[in-house]
N, C-alpha and C positions, 0 to 999 in steps of 0.2 A: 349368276342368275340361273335356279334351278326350273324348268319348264315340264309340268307335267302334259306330256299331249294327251286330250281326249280322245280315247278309243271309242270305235265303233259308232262315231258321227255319222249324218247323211244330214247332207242341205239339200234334198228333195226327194219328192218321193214318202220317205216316211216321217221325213223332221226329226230326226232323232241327233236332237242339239241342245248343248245345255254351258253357260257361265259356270264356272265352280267362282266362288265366293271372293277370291283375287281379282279375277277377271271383271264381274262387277265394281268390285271399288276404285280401279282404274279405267274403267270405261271412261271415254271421256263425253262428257252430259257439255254441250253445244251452247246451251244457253245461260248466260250472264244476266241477265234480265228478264222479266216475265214477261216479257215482247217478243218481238221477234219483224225485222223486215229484213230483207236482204240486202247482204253489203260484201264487199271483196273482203274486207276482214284477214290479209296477211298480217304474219308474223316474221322477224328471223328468227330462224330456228335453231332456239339455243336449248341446250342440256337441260333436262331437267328430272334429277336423277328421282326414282322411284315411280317415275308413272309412264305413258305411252312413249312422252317425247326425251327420254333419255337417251335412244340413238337416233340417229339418220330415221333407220328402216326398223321398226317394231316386228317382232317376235311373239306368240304364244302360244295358248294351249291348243288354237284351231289351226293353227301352220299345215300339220299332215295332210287334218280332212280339206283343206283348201284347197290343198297340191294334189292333194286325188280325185275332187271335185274338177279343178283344172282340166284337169287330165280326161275324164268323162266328159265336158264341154268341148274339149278339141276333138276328138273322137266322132262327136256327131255334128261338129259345125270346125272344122277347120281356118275356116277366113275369120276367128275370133283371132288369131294372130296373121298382122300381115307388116311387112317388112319392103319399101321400095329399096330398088337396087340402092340407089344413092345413100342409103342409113350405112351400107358395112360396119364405116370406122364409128360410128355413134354407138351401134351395136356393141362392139369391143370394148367400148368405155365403158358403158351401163354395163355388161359382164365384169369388166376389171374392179369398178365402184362398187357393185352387189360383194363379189367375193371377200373384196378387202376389208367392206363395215362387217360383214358376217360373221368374217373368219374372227376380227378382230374384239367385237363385240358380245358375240356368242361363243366363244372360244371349242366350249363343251361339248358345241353340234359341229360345228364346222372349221374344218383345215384349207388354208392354202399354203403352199410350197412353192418357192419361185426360184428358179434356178436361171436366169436371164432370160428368155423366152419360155423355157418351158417350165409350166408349169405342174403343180397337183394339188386337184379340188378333190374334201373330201365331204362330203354332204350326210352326216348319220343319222337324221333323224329321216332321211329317202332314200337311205344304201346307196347312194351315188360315190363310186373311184373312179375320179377321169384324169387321166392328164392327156395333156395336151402341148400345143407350142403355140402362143398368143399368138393370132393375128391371122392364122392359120388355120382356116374355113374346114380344110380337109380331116384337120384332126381331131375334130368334134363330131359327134353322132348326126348332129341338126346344125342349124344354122347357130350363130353364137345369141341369136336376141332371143328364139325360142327356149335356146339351152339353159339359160340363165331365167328370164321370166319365168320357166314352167316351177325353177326353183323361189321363186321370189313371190311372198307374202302380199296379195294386193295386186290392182290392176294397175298398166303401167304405159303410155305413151312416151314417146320420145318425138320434141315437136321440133324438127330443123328450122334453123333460124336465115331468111333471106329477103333482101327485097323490103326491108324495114317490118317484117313480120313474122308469124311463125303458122308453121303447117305440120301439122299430125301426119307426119309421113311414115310412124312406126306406132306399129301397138300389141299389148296382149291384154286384149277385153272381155274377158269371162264371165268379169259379176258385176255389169254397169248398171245403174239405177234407172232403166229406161230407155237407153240410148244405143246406138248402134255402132261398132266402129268400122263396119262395110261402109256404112251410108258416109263418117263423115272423115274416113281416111281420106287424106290430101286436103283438106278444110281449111283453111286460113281461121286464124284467134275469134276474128269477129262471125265467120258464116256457123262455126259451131257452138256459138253462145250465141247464137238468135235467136233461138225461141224463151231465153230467163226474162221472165216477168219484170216489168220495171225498170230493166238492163235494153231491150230491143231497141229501145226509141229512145234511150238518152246515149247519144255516140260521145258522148264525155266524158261516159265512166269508162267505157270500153279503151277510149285513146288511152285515159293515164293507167288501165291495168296493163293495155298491153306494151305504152312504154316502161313501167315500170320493169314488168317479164324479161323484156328485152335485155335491161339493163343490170340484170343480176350476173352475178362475179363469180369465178370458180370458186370453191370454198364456201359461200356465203346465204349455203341455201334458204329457203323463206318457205312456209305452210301456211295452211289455211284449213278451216275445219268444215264443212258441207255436212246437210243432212235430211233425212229424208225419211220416210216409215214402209214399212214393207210386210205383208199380211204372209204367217208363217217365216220361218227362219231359211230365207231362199237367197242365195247370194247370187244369182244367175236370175234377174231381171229382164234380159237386155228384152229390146223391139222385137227380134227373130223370136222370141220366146212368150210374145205377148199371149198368143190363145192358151198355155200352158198356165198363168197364173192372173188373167186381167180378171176374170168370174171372182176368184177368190175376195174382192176388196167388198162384193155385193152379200159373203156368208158374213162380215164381220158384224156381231151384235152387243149393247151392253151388258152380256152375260159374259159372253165368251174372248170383248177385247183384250183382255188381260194376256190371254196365251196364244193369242192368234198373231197377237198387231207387236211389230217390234221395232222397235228405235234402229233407227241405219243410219252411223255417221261415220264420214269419210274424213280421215287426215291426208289432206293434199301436200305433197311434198315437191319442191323445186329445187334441186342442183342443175348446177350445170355443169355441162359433161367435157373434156377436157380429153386430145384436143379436137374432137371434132367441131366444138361449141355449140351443140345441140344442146337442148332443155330439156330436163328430166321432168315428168310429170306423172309421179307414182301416187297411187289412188288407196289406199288402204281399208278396207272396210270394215268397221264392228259392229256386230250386232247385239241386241239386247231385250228379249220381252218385256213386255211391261209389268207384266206380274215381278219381276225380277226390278227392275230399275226402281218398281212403285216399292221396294223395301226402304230407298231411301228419303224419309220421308218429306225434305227440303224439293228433291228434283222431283217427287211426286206432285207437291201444289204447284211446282214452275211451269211443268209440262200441262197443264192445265191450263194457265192460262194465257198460256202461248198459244195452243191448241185453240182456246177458247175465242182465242180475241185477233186470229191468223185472218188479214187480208184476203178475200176470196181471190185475187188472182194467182198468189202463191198457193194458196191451198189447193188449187185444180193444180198449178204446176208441180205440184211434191205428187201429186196424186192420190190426196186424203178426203176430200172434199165429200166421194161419196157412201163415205164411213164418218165422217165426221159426227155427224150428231150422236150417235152412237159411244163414238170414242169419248166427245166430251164428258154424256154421261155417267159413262164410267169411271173418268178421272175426277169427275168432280166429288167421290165419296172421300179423296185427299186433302179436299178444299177449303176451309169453313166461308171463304169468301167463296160463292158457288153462282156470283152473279155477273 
């Protein structure tokens, strides 16, 4: 698989981001039906060669600007990665797991060399030569969870499993959709899914998602697809960041929805990590204008009236609510049902 990276991106500041024509037609468009309510909606995650879900961990043309955007968010906010002592050996796993799909799957970009402990990671599309000796804190620049995330495509928890539950004891939270992971590092399953709509007050659905979680196998990971809209092409959302981009949803108007307001959907990813038995909860983000997506002209009328016919308590929750009118009438020129 040949990956051309975009040169000379910026997700803020001046937006200078763009899909090339691939990228588009693998986007993955959220909606199956012209509804839309909220649901768990896992999969196992099986192969599925020519589009996102052919590996594990997805790769493309925004990989660099991601990792250099990364890199610009740690710099001014540091606690976007935190690491309880107790993660170490989880840590080592999500590094061992990242390397090994990477190396494996992208051949082109990335080497690993393993000589019984010690190894060699060669990362080329970030001029990264490290080796090191697995397990082995000192011989890495940073910690191993930093080291690896700063390389890794998408944001990325690791939730320790204890106690019949799971807790966010590790993360690297760059480009969350709103959320913080200051506030909800150490969180138990249910205190960081209490504010989802329709999910708060029914503990029924939260029991069987989160035994389900619980009970997932090495090997056997399982995805889910999340989605949300985001004014300008900005992968850095989070809370800490809110007066920097919250104005922005009040410029969006039916003239200018098209290039402002962009499709944000996340491919949630679960392995489990072996052998710490930690859970992997890797977060991937794509983005998409709508001038761009409205090329296609099926998910052009979908997105319409999903849009259109969106439950006010979801719509405040995604955060579209007060662009919404706006947006519809913009989508509705895709429509011939416009009612």
């Amino acid at each position: 698989m040949t990956i051309q990276f975009n040169p000379n991106e910026d997700m803020h500041e001046q937006f200078r981001y763009y899909n090339s024509q691939q990228a588009i037609q693998r986007f993955p468009f959220p909606f199956p039906e012209d509804s839309y309510m909220y649901s768990v909606n896992i999969e196992p995650a099986i192969s599925k060669p020519g589009t996102i879900f052919e590996h594990w961990f997805d790769i493309d043309e925004h990989y660099v600007t991601e990792m250099n955007e990364r890199g610009l968010t740690l710099e001014q906010d540091p606690k976007r990665c935190i690491v309880m002592p107790h993660m170490l050996q989880a840590s080592w796993d999500f590094l061992a797991m990242v390397m090994e799909h990477y190396s494996k799957d992208y051949p082109e970009y990335f080497q690993l060399d393993k000589q019984g402990n010690h190894w060699h990671w060669t990362n080329l599309p970030l001029n990264i030569d490290q080796q090191f000796i697995f397990g082995d804190t000192a011989t890495l620049p940073m910690h191993p969870f930093e080291f690896i995330s700063r390389q890794f495509q998408g944001d990325v928890a690791i939730l320790d499993q204890r106690d019949g539950d799971l807790f966010m004891d590790a993360g690297m939270i760059t480009g969350p959709a709103d959320w913080s992971l200051n506030f909800d590092a150490g969180m138990s399953f249910k205190q960081w899914h209490a504010p989802v709509p329709q999910l708060a007050h029914n503990l029924g659905v939260f029991d069987r998602a989160l035994k389900f979680l619980l009970n997932i196998q090495v090997g056997q990971p399982y995805r889910r697809l999340n989605w949300t809209m985001t004014v300008n092409p900005r992968m850095d959302t989070s809370s800490e960041t809110y007066h920097l981009w919250g104005h922005e949803r009040g410029l969006v108007t039916a003239e200018n929805a098209g290039h402002m307001l962009h499709l944000r959907v996340e491919l949630q990813m679960m392995p489990r990590l072996a052998p710490s038995n930690a859970l992997l909860f890797s977060i991937r983000t794509y983005l998409i204008s709508l001038n761009d997506l409205c090329t296609n002209p099926a998910w052009a009328q979908r997105l319409h009236r999903v849009i259109r016919d969106l439950p006010e308590p979801i719509a405040d929750y995604k955060g579209i609510s007060e662009y919404r009118e706006p947006l519809v009438q913009w989508l509705s020129q895709f429509d011939s049902d416009k009612n």
